[in-house]
N, C-alpha and C positions, 0 to 999 in steps of 0.2 A: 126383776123389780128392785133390786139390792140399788143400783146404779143412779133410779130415781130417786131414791131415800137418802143416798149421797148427793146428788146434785141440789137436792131440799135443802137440805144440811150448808152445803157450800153457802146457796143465793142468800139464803137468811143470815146467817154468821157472818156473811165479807156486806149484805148492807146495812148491817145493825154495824160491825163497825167502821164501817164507813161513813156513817151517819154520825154516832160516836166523836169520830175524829175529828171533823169538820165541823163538830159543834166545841170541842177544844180550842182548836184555831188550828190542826194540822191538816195536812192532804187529805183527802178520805183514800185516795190510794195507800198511804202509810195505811191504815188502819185495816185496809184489804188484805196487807202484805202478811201485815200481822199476823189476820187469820188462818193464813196457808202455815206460818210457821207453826200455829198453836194446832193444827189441827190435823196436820199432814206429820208425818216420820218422826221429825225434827223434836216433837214434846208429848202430844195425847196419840198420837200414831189411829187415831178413827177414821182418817182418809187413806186407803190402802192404794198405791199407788196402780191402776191397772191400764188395759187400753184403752177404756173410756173414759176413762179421769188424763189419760195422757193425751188423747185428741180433743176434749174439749177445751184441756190448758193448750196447746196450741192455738187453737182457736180463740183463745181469750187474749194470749199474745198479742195476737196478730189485732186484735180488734183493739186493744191499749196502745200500740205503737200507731195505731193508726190516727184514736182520738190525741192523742198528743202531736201528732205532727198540723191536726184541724186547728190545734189550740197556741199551736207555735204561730211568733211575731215575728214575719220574717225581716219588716224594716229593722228590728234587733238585732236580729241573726246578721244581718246585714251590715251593720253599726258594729260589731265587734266583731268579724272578720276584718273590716276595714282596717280598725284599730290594728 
């Protein structure tokens, strides 16, 4: 049950600031990132790094590279290789 109380922890934290961020004027991803540094190892250490915290950050990986490549211009992309 420890696992659920973490993943709680996680959803709420990264979209309160995500939300946060984006009501600044920054990425809400910036504001995401944030919360892994403030909450994992790195400062308050209350995400203890384990296997289910390490497969679902894969998974979350995998699923941000994915929306960003939906969100990518390719006529841009395309416009400055040219260049």
């Amino acid at each position: 049950m420890e696992f659920l109380g973490t993943l709680v922890i996680i959803l709420i934290a990264t979209s309160l600031f995500g939300h946060l961020a984006s009501r600044v004027g920054i990425p809400a991803v910036i504001g995401q990132l944030f919360v892994g540094i403030i909450l994992g190892p790195a400062l308050l250490n209350w995400v203890h790094a384990n296997d289910f915290i390490h497969i679902f950050s894969e998974i979350g990986v995998i699923i941000l590279m994915f929306i960003a490549g939906l969100e990518s211009d390719l006529t841009l992309l395309k416009k400055i290789f040219a260049s």
